[in-house]
N, C-alpha and C positions, 0 to 999 in steps of 0.2 A: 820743453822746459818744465823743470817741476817747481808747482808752485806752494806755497805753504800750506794752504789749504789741504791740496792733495797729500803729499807727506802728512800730513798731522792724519788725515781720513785714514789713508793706508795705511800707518806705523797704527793707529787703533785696532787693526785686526790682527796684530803680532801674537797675541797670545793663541787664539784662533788657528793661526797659522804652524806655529809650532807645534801644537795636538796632536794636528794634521799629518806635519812631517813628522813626527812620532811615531804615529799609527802608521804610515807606509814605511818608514823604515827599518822601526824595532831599534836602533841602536839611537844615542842620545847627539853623540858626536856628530852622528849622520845628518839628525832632523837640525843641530846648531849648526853646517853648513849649508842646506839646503836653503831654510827660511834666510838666510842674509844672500845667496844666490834669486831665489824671490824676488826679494825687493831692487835687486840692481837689475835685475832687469824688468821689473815693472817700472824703475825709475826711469832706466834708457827710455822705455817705448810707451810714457808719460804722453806723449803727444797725439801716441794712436787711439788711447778711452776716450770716449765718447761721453763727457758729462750728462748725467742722469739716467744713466745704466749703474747698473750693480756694481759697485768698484771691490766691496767686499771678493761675488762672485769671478769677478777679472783677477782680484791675485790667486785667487785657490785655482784658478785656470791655470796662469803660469807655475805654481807649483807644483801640481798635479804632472803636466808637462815635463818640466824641472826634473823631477821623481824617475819619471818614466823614462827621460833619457840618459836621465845617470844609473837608471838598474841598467838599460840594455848596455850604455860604452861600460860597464864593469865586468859584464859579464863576459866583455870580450878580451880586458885585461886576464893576464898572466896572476898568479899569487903564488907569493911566497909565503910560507908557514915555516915559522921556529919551531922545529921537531921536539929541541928540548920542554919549551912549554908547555905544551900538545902530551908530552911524555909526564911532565911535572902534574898538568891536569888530570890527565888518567890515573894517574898513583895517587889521587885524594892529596897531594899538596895541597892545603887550606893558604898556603901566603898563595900561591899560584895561580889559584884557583881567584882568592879576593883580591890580584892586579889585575885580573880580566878584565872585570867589568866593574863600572863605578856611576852610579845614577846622581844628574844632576839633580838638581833642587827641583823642576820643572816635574822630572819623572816621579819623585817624591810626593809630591804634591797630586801629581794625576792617580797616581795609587792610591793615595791615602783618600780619593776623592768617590774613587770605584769601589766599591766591597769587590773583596778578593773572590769570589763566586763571579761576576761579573764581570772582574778582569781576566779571570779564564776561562771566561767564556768567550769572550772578544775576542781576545788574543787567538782563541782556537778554532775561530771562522776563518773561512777561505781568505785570500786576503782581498778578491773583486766583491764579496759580501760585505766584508768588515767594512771598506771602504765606504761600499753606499749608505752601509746603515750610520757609521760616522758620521758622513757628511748630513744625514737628515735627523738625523735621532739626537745628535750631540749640538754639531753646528748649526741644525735648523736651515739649510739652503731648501729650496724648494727643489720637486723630482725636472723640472726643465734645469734648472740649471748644475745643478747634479751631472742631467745628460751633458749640457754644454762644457762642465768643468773635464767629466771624461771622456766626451767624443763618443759616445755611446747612443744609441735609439732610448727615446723614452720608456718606450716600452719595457725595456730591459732593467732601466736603473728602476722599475716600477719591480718587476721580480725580482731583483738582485736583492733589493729593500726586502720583500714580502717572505722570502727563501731564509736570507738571512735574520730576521726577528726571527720567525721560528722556528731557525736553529739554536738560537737564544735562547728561548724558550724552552727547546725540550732539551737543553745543556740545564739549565738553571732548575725547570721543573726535575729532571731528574736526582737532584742536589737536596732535595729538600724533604726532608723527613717526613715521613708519612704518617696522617693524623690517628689515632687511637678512639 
């Protein structure tokens, strides 16, 4: 049973949560079904947390989860592609081109939040890097529950983390005009 408490606790880390599903899935539609998949079934299985545990760290568990098994059952779907559009996009069709893709407000806002240096650089880490450094650099979870959120050794989410800053790093340092 969920009780108001917990709804009001868990529905606080919504925004948190979408970042998230942002960062694992690149597309905006994607991370807007994922986070409400999240919570219906942190809400089912309401009865299995354990008051005075991390509730933040239990949902980014299930989404994490969530994430992982909706890239593997996709990857085993079939797809179908409109040749026409795929053709319209090639040929610089600018209408074609700007029905693709359409950023919510959410993604506006994360851009406008990151210096464009920093967003490509992010964007252009591995994505088990990007991942970790996310979750410690932006979300602030600690390197345990990191591990716990991705079924990982600690050990690893400790290098995933350290790899990735400084890839960061020599992205960003390399960006930056050299002093006189």
């Amino acid at each position: 049973m969920v009780t108001p408490a917990f709804e009001a606790d868990a529905l606080a880390s919504l925004d948190s949560l979408y970042r998230t599903a942002l960062r694992l899935t690149h597309r905006p539609a994607d991370a807007e079904d994922l986070v409400p998949d999240t919570y219906l079934k942190a809400f089912r299985a309401a009865d299995s947390f354990k008051p005075g545990t991390n509730l933040r760290a239990w949902l980014f568990t299930i989404l994490h989860n969530t994430a992982r098994n909706r890239a593997r059952d996709l990857s085993r779907e079939h797809v179908d592609v409109d040749s026409e559009a795929v053709e319209r996009a090639a040929g610089g069709d600018e209408a074609a081109l700007s029905s693709i893709h359409v950023d919510s407000p959410e993604t506006l806002l994360l851009r406008d939040t990151l210096t464009p240096d920093l967003q490509a650089a992010l964007d252009a880490l591995p994505p088990a890097f990007r991942e970790a450094v996310w979750l410690r650099d932006v979300e602030e979870f600690s390197y345990a529950e990191i591990a716990e959120m991705l079924s990982i050794p600690l050990g690893t989410v400790m290098s995933r983390i350290s790899r990735g800053r400084r890839l960061l790093f020599d992205r960003l340092h390399h960006l930056r005009p050299a002093h006189v």
